[in-house]
VOPAGU-2260 file (C-alpha; in pm, 1 decimal, decimal comma):
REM VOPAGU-2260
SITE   aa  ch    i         X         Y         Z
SITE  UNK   A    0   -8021,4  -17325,3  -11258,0
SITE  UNK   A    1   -8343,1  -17295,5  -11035,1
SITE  UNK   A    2   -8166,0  -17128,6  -10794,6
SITE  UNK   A    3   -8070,3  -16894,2  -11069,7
SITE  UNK   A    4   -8432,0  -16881,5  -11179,1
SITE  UNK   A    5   -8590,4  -16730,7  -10833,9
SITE  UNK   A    6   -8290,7  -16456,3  -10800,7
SITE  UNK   A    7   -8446,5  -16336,4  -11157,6
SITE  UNK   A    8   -8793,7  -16343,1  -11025,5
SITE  UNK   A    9   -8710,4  -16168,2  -10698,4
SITE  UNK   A   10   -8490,3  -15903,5  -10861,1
SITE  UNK   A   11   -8772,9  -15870,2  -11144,1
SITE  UNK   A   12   -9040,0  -15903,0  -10818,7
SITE  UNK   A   13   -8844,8  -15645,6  -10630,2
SITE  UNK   A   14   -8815,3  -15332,7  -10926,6
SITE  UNK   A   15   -9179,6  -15392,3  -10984,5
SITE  UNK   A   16   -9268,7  -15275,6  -10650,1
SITE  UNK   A   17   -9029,9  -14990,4  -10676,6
SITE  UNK   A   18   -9170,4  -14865,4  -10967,6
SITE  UNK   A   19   -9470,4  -14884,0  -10827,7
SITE  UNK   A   20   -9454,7  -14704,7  -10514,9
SITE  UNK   A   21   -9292,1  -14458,4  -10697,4
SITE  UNK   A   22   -9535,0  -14382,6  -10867,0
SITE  UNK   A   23   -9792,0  -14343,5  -10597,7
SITE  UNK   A   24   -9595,9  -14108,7  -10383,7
SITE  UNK   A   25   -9754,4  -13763,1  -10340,3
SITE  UNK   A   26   -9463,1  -13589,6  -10453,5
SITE  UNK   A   27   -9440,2  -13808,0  -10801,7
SITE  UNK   A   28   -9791,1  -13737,8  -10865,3
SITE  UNK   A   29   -9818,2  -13384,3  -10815,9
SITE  UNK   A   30   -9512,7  -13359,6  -11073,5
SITE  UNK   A   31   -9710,0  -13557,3  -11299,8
SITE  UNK   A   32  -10048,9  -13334,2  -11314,6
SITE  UNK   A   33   -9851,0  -12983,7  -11275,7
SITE  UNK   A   34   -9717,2  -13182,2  -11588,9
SITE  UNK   A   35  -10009,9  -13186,4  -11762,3
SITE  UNK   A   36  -10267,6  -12959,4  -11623,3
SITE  UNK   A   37  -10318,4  -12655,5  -11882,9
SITE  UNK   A   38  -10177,7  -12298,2  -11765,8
SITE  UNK   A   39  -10496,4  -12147,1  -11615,6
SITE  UNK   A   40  -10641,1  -11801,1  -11873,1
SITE  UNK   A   41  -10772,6  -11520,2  -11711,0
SITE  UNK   A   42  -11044,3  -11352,6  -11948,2
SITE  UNK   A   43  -10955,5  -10959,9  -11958,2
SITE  UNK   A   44  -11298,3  -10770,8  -11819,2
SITE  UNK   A   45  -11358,2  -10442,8  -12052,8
SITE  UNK   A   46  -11528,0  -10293,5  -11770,1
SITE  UNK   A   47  -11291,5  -10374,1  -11474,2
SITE  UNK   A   48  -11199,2   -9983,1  -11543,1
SITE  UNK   A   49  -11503,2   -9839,7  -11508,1
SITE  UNK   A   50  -11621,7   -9678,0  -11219,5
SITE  UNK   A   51  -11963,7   -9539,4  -11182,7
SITE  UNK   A   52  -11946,2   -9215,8  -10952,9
SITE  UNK   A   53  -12261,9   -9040,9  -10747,0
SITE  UNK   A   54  -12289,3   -8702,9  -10641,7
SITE  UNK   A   55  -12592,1   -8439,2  -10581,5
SITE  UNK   A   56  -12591,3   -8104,5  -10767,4
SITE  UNK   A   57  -12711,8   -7772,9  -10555,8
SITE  UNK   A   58  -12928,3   -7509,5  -10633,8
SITE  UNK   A   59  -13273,2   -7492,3  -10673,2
SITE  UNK   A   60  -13327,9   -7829,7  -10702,9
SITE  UNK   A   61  -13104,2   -8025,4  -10567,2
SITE  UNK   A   62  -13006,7   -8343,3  -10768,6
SITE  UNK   A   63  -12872,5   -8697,2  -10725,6
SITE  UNK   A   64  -12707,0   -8849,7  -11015,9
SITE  UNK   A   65  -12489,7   -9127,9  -11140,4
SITE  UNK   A   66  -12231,7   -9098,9  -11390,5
SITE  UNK   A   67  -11961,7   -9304,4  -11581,6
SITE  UNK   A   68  -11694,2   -9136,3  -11829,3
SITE  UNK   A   69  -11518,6   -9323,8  -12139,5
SITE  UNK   A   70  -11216,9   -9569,7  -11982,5
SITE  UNK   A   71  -10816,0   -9357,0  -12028,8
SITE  UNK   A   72  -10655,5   -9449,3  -12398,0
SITE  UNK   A   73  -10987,3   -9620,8  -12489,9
SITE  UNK   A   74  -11038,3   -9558,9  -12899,3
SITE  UNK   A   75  -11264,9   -9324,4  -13015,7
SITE  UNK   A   76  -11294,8   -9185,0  -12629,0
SITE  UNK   A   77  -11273,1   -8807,5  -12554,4
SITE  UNK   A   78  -11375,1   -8437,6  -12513,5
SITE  UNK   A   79  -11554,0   -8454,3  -12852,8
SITE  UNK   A   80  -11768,4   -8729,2  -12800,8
SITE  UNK   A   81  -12141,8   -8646,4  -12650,5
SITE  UNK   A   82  -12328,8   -8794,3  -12396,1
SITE  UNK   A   83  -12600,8   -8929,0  -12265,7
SITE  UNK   A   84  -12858,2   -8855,5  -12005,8
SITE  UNK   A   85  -13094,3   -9133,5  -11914,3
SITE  UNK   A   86  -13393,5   -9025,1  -11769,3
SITE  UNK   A   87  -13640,6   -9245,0  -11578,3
SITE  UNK   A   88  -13984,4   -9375,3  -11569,2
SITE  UNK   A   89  -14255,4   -9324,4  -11283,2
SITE  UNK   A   90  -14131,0   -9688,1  -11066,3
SITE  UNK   A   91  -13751,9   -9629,9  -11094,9
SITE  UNK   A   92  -13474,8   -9413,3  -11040,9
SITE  UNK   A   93  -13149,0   -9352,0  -11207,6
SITE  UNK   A   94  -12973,9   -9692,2  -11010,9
SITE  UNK   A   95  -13190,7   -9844,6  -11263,7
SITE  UNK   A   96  -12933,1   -9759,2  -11507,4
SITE  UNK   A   97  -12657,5   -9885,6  -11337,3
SITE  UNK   A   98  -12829,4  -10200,8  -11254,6
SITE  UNK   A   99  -12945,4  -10276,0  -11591,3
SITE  UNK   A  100  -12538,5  -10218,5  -11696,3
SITE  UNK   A  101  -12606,6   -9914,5  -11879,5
SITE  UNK   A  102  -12387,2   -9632,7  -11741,2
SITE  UNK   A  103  -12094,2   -9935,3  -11771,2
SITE  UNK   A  104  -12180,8  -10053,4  -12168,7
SITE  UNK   A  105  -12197,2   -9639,0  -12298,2
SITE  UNK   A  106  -11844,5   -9595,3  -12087,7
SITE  UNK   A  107  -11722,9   -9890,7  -12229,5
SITE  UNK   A  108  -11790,3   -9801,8  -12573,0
SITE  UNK   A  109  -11666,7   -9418,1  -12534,4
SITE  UNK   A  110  -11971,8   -9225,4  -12414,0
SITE  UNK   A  111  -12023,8   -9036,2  -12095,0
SITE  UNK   A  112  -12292,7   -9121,8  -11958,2
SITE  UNK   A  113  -12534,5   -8972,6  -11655,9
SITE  UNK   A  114  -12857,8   -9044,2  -11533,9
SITE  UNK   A  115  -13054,6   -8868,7  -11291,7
SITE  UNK   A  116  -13333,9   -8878,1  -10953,3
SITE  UNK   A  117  -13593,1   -8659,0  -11155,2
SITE  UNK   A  118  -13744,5   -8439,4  -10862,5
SITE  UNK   A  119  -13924,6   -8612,7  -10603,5
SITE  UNK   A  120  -13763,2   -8972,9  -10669,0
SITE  UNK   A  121  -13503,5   -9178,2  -10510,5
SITE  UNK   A  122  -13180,1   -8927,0  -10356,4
SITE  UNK   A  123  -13341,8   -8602,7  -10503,5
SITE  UNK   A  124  -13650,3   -8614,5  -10246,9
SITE  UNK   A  125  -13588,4   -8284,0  -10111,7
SITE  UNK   A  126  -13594,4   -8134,0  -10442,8
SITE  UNK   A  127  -13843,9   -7892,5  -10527,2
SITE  UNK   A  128  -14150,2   -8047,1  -10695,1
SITE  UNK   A  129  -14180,5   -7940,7  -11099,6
SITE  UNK   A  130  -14538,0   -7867,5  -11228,7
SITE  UNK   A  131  -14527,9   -7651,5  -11491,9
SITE  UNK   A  132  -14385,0   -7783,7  -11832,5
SITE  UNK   A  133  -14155,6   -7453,2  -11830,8
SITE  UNK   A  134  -14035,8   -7536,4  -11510,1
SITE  UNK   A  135  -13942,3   -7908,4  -11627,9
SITE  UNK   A  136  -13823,1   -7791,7  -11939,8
SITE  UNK   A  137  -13534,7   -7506,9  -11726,5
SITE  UNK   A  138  -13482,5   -7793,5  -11477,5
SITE  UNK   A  139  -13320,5   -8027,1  -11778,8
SITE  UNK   A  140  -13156,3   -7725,5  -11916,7
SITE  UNK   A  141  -13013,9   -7655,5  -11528,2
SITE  UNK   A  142  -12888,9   -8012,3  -11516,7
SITE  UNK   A  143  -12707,2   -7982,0  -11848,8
SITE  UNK   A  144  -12551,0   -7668,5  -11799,6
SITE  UNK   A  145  -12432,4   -7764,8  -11414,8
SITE  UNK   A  146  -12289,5   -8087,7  -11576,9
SITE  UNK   A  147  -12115,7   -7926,9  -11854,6
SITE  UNK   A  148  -12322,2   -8116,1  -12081,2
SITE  UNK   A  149  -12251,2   -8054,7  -12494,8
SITE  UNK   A  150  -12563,3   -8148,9  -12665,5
SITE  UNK   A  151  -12655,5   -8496,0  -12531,6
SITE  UNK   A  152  -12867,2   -8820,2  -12636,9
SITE  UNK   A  153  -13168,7   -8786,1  -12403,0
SITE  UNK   A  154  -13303,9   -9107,4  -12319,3
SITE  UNK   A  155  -13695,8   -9069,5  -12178,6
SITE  UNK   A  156  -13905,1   -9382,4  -12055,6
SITE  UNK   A  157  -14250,9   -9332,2  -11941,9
SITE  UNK   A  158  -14303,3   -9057,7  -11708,3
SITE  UNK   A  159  -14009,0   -8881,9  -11793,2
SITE  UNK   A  160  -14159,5   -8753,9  -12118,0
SITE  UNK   A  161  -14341,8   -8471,8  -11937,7
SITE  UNK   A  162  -13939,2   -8324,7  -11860,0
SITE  UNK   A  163  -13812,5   -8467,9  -12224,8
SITE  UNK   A  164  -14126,5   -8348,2  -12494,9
SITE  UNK   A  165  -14104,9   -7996,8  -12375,1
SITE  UNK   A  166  -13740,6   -7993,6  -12394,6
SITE  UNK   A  167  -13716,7   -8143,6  -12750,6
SITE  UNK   A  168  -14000,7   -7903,5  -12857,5
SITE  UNK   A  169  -13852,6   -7582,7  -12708,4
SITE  UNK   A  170  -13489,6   -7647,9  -12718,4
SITE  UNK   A  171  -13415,3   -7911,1  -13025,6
SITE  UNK   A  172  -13029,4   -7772,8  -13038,3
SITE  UNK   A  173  -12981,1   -7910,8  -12730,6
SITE  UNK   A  174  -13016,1   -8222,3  -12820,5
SITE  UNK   A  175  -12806,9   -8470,0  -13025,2
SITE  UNK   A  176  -13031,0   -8716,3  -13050,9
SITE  UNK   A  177  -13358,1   -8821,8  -12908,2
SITE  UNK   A  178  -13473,8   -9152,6  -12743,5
SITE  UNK   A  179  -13809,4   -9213,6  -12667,3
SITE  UNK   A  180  -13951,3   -9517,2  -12454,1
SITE  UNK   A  181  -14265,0   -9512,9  -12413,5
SITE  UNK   A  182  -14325,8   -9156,3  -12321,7
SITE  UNK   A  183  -14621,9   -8998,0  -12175,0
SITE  UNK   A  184  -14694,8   -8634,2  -12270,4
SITE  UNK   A  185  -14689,0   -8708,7  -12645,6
SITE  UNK   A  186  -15062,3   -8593,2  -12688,0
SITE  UNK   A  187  -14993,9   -8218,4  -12557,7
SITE  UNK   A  188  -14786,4   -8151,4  -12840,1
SITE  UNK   A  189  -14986,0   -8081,4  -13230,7
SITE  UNK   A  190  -14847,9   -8243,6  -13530,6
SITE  UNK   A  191  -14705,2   -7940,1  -13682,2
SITE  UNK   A  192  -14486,4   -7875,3  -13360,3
SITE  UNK   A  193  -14317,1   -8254,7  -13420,8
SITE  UNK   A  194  -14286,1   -8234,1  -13822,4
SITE  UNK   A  195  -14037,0   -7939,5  -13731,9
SITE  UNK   A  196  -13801,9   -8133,3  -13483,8
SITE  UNK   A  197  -13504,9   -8256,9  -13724,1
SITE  UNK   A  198  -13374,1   -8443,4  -13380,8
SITE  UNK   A  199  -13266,6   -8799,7  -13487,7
SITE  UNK   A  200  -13503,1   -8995,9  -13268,2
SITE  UNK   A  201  -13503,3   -9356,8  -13240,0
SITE  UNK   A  202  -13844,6   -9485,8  -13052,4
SITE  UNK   A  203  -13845,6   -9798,4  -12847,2
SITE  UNK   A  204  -14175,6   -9980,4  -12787,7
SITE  UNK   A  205  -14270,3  -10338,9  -12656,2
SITE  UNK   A  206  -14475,7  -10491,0  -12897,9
SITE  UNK   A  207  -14714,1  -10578,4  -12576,3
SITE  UNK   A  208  -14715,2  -10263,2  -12479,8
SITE  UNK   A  209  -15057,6  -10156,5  -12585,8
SITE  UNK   A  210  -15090,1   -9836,9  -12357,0
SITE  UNK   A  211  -14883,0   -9590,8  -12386,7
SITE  UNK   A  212  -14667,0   -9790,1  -12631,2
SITE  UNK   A  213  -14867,8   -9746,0  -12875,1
SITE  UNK   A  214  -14997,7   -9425,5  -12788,4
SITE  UNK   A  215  -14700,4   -9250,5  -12831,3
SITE  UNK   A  216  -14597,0   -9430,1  -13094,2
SITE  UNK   A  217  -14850,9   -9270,7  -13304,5
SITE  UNK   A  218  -14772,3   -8919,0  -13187,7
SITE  UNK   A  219  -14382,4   -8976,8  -13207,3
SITE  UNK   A  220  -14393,9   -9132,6  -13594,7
SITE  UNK   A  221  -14456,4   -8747,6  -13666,6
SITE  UNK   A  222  -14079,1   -8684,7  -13589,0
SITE  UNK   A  223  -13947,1   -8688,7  -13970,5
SITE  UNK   A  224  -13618,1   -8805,9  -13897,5
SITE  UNK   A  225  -13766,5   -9128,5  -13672,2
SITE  UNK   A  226  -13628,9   -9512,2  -13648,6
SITE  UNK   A  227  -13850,0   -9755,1  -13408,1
SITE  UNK   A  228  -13717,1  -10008,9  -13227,6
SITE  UNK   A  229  -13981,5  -10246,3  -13192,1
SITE  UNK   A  230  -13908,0  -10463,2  -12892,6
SITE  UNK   A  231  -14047,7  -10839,0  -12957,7
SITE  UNK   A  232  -14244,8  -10979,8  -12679,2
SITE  UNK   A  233  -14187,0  -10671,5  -12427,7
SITE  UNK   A  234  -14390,5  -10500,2  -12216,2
SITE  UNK   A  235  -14399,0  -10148,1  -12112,7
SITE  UNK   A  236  -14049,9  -10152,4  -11964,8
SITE  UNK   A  237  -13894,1  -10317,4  -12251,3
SITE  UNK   A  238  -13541,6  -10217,1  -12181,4
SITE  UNK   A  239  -13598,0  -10448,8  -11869,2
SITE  UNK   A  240  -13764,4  -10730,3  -12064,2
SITE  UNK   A  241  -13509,4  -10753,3  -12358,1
SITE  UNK   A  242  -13173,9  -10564,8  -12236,7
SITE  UNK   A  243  -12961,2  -10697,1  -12455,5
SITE  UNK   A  244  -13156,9  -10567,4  -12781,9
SITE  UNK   A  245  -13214,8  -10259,6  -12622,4
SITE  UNK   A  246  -12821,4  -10233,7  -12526,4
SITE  UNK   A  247  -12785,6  -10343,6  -12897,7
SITE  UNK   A  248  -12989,7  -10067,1  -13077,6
SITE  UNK   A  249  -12898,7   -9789,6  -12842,7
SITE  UNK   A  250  -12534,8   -9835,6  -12981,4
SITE  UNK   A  251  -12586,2   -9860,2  -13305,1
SITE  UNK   A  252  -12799,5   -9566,3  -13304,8
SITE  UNK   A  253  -12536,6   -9343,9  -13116,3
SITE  UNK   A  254  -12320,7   -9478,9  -13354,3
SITE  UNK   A  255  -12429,7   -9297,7  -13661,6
SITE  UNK   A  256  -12529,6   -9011,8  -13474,9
């Protein structure tokens, strides 16, 4: 019987350690997590189909720009949609746009969009300098025409006002909608010119803007058909200091437009 006894305990002794070592071979233990490790999800990027492309236009003044186009078979995308041409303040250049994932967001949600070297900044250097307000004003007109450009959003930070105001004044058919930042130029303008711009304008401010901010602000309020867009805690550049409720506010404006 004891002999008995230890063949139990060896045969017992001896599947233990097979078990074991199973277990602990590589092979068994890779099965084991491919077993259980969760089938990896790739998140789908809306924007992996954008592509922002750069060219210059000739003529008299020779201009760099930057321009995205609504993604193929995307909803609401095509011919009959308008676009939008971002201007740019006194410190930055149309890659600001594309930077701050602007051109990519108004593609994304169906808009062409463009945004230009005004003349003298980043790739249009060699253009001609623009000091007269009419010249400015047939300069935008020249860019929308040589893009094929149906009438667009303008979007005008800072410095850019002196090419957008004379524009919006002159030529208000041109223009979809209106989207002042900021602007300077407001004061050369009299109150009875704005009260006859029907232009849907929506005017974006930092609250800690206190300069021009709130200069213009109190020329632009004369546009009757005005939203603001105060933006909390920003500063003059508020589209850099809060993108996300600028991004926000510029679509739900163009929206309704």
């Amino acid at each position: 019987m004891g002999l008995g006894r230890y063949k139990v305990l060896a045969l017992v002794l001896v599947l233990s350690v097979s078990v074991l070592l199973y277990l602990l071979l590589p092979s068994g233990q890779s099965e084991r997590t491919t077993e259980h490790r969760p089938e990896p999800r790739l998140r789908p990027d809306p924007l992996s189909n954008v592509t922002i492309r750069t060219a210059t236009l000739s003529g008299d003044w020779p201009t760099f720009y930057r321009e995205t186009s609504p993604r193929d078979g995307l909803e609401g995308a095509g011919p009959e949609r308008f676009a939008v041409l971002l201007l740019h303040g006194r410190s930055f250049t149309s890659k600001t746009w594309e930077d701050l994932g602007t051109l990519n967001i108004l593609a994304d949600h169906g808009y062409r969009a463009v945004a230009i070297d005004l003349p003298g900044y980043g790739d249009s250097l060699h253009s001609q300098p623009v000091s007269s307000e009419k010249g400015r004003t047939e300069y935008l007109l020249h860019v929308i025409e040589s893009l094929s450009l149906r009438q667009i959003v303008l979007v005008s930070p800072s410095m850019s006002g002196l090419f957008s105001l004379p524009l919006l004044i002159q030529h208000p058919d041109r223009l979809r909608g209106f989207i002042p930042i900021a602007p300077v130029g407001t004061k050369s303008f009299k109150q009875q010119q704005y009260q006859q711009i029907k232009v849907p304008t929506l005017i974006v401010y930092g609250t800690l803007d206190t300069n021009l901010g709130s200069q213009s602000l109190e020329s632009l309020q004369m546009l009757p058909n005005h939203k603001l867009c105060p933006l909390e805690g920003a500063g003059h550049a508020c589209y850099l200091d809060r993108p996300e409720e600028f991004h926000t506010n510029l679509l739900m404006f163009l929206s309704r437009l």
